[in-house]
N, C-alpha and C positions, 0 to 999 in steps of 0.2 A: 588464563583464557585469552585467544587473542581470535583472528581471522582464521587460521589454520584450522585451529580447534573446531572452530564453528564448522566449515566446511567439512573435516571429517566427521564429525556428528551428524551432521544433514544425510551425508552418504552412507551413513551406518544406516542410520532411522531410513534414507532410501529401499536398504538390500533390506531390510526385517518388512517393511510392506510391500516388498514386491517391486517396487517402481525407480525407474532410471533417475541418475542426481539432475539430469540434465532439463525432469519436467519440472525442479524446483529452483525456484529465484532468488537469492538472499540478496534481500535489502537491507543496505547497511545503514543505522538510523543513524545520523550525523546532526541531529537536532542540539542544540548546543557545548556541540562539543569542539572544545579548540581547535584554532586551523591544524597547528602542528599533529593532531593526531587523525584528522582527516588524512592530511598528505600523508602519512606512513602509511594508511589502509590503501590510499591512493596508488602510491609503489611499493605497495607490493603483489597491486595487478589488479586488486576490485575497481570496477565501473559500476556497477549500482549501488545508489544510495538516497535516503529517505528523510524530509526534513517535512516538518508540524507545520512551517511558517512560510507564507510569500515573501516578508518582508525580509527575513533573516536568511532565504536562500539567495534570495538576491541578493545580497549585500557579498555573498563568496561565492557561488559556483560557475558567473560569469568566466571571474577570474582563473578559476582553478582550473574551467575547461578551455582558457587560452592555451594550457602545459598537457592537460588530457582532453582534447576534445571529443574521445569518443566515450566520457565517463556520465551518466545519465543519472535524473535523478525524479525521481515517483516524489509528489506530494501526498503525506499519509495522515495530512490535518484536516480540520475542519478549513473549508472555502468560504469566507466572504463573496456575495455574490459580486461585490463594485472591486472585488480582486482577481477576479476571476481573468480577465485578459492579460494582469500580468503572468498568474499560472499559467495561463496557455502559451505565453511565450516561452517559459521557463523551463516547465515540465514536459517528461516523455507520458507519465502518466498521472493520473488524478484519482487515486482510493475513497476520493469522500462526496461525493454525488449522494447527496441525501434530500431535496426537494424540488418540487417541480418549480423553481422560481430559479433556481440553481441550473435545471436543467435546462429551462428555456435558454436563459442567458448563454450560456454554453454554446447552443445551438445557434443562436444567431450569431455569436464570436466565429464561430466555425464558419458560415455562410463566408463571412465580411472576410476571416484572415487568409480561408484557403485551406485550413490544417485542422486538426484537432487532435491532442493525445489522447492515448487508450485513455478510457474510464471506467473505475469500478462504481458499481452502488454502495452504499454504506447501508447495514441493515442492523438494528437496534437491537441486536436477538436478547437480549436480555432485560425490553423493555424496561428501560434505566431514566426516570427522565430526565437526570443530567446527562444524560449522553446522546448524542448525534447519532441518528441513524433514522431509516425509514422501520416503523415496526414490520415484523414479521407478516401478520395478517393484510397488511398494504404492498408488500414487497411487488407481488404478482402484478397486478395493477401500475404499478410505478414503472416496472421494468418495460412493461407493453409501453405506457408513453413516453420511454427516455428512444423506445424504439422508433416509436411514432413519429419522434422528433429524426431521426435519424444518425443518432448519436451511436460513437464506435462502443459499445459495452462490453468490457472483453469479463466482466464479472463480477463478484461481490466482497465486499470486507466485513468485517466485524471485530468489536475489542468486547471479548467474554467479561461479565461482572468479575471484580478479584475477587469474590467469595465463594464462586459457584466453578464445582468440576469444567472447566475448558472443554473439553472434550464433547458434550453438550452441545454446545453452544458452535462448535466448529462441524459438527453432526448435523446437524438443525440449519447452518449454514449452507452444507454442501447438499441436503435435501433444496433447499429453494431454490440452488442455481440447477440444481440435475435437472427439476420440470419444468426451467425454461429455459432449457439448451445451453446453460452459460459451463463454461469451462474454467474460467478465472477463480480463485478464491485465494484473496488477501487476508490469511489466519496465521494464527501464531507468532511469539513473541520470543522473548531473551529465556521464559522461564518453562515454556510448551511447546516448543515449535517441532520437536519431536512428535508430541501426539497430535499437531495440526496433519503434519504431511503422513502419518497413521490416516488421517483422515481425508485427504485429499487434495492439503494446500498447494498452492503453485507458487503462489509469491510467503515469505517469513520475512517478518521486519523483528531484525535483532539490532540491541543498537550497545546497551551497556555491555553486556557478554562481548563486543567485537572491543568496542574505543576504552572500556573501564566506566564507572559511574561519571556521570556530568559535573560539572562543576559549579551550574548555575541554571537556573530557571527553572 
């Protein structure tokens, strides 16, 4: 398995739904995975890529994008809210907008620096309570005040329970964003990302399937 593979899967699973490779984004998860095997996905012409952590992006993609500076990269973790400025220096985009204390903060960041990257909401579709998300039944409501604030929303994410059909959960996703206009949806993984973009995805964050499994954390 490497980059290739992934791409031509995407485009396979593109032509069996119907839909151009080009409405789908593969983010490449680089969450602890060795510099040396970032730079290889690096050259061999990927520019997105997707990291859990402010702190550990920071510590390499400055760098990386001295050699690639048009190589960008989505945060696909959960946001400290007292992190949150350095995400917005850092990131093109932010998948995990999941409270209105998050959002505010955002919003006034954005006032003060001038910018703000795309944001998705985070939606708990599988009501998990260890996991980050706004629940389903709130979703509605949140989105109107991430709007209110006047935050850029280009859509939603979600990480489906590992025990429950995907497809669900990525179904159920793309309903919440279709009735409130949103287009984005941040679904699908290393192991589904085929039946996300079945279902609608725009952006797939694949990270073992591209780099191999992690080596730490």
């Amino acid at each position: 398995m490497g980059l290739t593979d992934i791409q031509d899967r995407i485009a396979k699973a593109c032509k069996e739904a119907g839909r151009n490779p080009s409405e789908v984004a593969l983010i490449a998860v680089s969450k602890v995975q060795p510099l040396e095997r970032v730079e290889a996905v690096l050259a061999e012409g990927h520019r997105l890529f997707g990291e859990n952590r402010v702190q550990e992006a920071a510590g390499k993609w400055p760098e990386f994008q001295k050699t690639y500076p048009d190589a960008q990269v989505h945060l696909i973790g959960p946001l400290q809210t007292n992190k949150a400025r350095q995400a917005m220096e850092l990131f093109s985009a932010i998948h995990s907008v999941d409270r209105p204390k998050l959002a505010k903060n955002i919003a006034r960041l954005a006032q003060e620096m001038g910018h703000c990257p795309d944001l998705f909401i985070q939606i708990n579709t599988g009501e998990e309570d260890q996991k980050a998300g706004v629940l389903p039944a709130d979703a509605d409501d949140f989105i109107a005040e991430c709007r209110a604030l006047d935050l850029p929303i280009q859509g939603l994410m979600c990480i489906p329970p590992v025990d429950e059909a995907p497809s669900l959960h990525f179904a159920l996703l793309a309903k919440i964003a279709k009735r409130n206009g949103l287009t984005g949806l941040s679904m699908g993984m290393s192991s589904d990302f085929e039946e996300a973009i079945a279902l609608g995805a725009t952006h797939v964050r694949v990270g073992s399937a591209i780099f191999g499994e992690r080596t730490k954390g």
